[in-house]
C-alpha positions in Angstrom: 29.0 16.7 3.4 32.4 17.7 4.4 33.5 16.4 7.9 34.6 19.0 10.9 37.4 19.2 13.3 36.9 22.8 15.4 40.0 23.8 17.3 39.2 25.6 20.8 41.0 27.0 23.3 42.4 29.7 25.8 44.5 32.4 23.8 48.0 31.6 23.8 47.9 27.9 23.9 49.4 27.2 20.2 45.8 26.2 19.2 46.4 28.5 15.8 49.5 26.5 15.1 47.8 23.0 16.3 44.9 24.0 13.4 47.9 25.2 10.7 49.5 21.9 11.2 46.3 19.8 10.7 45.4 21.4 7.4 49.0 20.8 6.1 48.3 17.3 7.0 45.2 16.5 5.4 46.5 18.8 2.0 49.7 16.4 2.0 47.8 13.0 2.8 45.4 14.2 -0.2 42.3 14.3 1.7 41.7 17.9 0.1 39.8 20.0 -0.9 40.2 21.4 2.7 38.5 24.4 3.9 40.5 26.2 6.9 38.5 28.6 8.0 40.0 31.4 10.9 37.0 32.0 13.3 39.3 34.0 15.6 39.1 38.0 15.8 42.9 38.1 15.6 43.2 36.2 12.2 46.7 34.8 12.7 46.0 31.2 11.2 46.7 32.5 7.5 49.9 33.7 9.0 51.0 30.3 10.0 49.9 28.9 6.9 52.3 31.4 5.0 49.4 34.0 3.4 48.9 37.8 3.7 45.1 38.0 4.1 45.4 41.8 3.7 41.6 43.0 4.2 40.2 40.3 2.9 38.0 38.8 6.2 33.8 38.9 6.6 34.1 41.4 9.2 36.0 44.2 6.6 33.3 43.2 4.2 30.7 43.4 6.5 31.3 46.6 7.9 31.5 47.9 4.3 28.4 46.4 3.6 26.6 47.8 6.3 28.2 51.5 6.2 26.7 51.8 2.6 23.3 51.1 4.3 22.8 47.7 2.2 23.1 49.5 -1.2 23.7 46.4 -3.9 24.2 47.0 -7.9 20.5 47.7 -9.6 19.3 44.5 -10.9 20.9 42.2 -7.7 19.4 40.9 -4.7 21.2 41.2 -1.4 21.7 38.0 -0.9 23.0 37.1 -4.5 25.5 40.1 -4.1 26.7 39.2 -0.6 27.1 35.7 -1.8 29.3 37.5 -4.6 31.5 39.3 -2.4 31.9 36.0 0.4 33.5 34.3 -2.7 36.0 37.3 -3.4 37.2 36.9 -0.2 37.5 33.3 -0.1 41.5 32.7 -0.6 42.5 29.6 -2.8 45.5 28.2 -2.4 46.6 24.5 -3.6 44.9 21.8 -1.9 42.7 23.9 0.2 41.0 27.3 0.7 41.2 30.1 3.4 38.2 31.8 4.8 39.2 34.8 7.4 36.3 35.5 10.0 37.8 38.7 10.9 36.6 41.4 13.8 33.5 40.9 15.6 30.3 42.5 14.9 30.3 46.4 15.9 26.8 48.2 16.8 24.0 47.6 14.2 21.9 45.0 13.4 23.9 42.5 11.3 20.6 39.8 11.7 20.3 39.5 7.6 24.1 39.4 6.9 24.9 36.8 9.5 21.3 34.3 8.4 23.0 34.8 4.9 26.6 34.1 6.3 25.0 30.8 7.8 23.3 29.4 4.5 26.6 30.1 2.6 28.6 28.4 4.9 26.6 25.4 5.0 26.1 25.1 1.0 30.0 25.5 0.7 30.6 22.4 3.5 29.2 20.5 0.0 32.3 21.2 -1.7 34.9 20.5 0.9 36.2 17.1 2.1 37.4 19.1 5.4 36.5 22.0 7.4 39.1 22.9 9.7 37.9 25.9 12.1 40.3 27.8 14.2 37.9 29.2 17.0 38.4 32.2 19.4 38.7 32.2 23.2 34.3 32.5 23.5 34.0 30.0 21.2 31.7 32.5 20.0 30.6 31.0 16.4 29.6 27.4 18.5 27.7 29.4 21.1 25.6 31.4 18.4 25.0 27.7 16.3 26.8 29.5 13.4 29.1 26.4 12.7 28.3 22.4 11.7 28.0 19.9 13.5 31.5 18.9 14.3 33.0 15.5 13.8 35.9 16.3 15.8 36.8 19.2 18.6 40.0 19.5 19.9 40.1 21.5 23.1 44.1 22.8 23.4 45.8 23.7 26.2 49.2 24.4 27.5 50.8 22.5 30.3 49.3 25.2 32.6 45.8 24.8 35.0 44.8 28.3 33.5 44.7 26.2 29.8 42.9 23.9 31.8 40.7 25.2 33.2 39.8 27.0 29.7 39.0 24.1 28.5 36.6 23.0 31.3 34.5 25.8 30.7 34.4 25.3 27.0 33.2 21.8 27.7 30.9 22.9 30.1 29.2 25.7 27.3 29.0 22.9 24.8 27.0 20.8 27.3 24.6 24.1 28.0 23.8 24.7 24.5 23.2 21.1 23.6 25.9 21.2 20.6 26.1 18.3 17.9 29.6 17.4 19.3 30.3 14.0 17.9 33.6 13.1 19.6 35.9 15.5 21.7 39.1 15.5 23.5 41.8 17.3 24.8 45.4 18.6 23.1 48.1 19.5 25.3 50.8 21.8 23.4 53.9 22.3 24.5 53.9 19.5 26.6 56.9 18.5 28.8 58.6 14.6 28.6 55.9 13.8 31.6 52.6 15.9 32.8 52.1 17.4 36.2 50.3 15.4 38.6 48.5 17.6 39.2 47.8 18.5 35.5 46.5 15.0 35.2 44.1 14.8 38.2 42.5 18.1 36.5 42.0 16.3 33.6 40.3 13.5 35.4 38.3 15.9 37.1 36.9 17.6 33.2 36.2 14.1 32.2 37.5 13.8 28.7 40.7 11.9 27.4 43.8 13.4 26.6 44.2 12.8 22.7 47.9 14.3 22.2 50.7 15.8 23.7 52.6 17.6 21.8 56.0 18.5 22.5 57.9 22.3 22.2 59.4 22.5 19.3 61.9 25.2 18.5 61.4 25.0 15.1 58.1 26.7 15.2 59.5 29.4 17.1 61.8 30.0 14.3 59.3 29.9 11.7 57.0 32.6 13.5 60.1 34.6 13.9 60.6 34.3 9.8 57.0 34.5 9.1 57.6 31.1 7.3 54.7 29.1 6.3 54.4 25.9 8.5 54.2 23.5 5.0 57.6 24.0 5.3 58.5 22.5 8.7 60.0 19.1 8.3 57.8 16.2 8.3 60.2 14.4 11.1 59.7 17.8 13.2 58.5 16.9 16.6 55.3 18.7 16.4 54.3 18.2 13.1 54.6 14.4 14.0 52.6 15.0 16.7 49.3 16.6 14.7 49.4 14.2 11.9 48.9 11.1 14.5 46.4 13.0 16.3 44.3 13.3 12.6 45.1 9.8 11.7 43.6 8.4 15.2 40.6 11.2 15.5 39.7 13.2 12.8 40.2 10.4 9.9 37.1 9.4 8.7 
């Protein structure tokens, strides 16, 4: 069984580029095959990682799915063709794999599709060493129990209390819903030489440790500005320094 890390976190925090780096860690350390899988609506961790997804997400192929009224090729069972078309989505690349979640669910009753979704992804966990899951805002896929148990969540924030205080309530939905979280902490990105006092006594007050800071780094800037993959960023940049200690001490197993 493949081990977890889940990203989380407000929008705008960096936690896209925080996931993007920790999958170009564990691909160059050789703990592949990886699995990154981009759980977010807006789909921008196969940008960072360099790839055009095009249409290829769940949601495009659900929709389709579900406009032609759950018409499959004579012969075929549903499940065996959406199995089919979950695999000609799934983007291979060297050392890992790319699965895009896409847009949410639009009206209709996508019950069948997402029980299906849920069995796939847990007999594809078999063939991966690592899952890597870029989550959304809602942390939507944790609260509906479509994701594994994860080994390790990282909840990502900026040096701001509104990051902050996303990641409170994320913690505080995880405790609701009784989720197999085996160890958690905190990321803060962008982080300055020293945190706010203030930052730190809200930290204190959410109860988890902080597990990295990591620093701005202009280089990313440039690289989202090129639309450069981040498997090109120096290994002595700042930030990608940064992520690779934060797998070695937390999400190494």
């Amino acid at each position: 069984m493949s081990k977890v890390i889940a990203v989380a976190g407000k929008g705008g925090t960096g936690k896209t580029t925080v996931a993007a780096l920790a999958v170009r860690h564990l691909v160059q350390a050789a703990l592949t095959p990886v699995l990154a899988v981009d759980a977010d609506p807006n789909s921008n961790l196969g940008e960072s990682l360099g790839i055009d997804i095009g249409e290829r997400t769940i949601g495009d192929m659900r929709e389709d799915f579900f406009q032609a009224k759950g018409a499959v090729p004579a012969g075929m069972s549903k499940d065996v063709y959406f199995t089919m078309m979950l695999n000609r989505i799934m983007i291979e690349e060297t050392g890992y794999d790319l699965l895009v979640m896409g847009r949410q669910e639009g009206p209709g009753c996508y019950c069948f599709i997402n029980n299906i979704l849920r069995h796939y992804s847990e007999e594809l966990a078999n063939n991966y060493k690592y899952l890597v899951v870029d989550n959304e805002a809602g942390m939507e896929h944790l609260s509906r129990r479509t994701t594994h148990a994860v080994d390790s969540l990282w909840l990502v924030t900026d040096h701001a209390l509104r990051g902050l205080r996303a990641v409170r309530r994320i913690n505080d939905l995880i405790d609701s819903l009784n989720l197999t979280i085996k160890n958690r902490g905190i990321v803060v990105n962008r982080a300055p030489a020293e945190l706010d006092p203030a930052f730190l006594k809200e930290v204190e007050d959410i109860g988890l440790p902080i597990w990295a800071s990591v620093p701005s780094d202009p280089a990313l800037m440039d690289f989202d500005m090129s639309q450069r993959s981040l498997f090109e960023m120096d290994d002595d940049s700042p930030s990608v320094k940064a992520v690779s200690d934060l797998v070695v001490e937390h999400a190494t197993f």
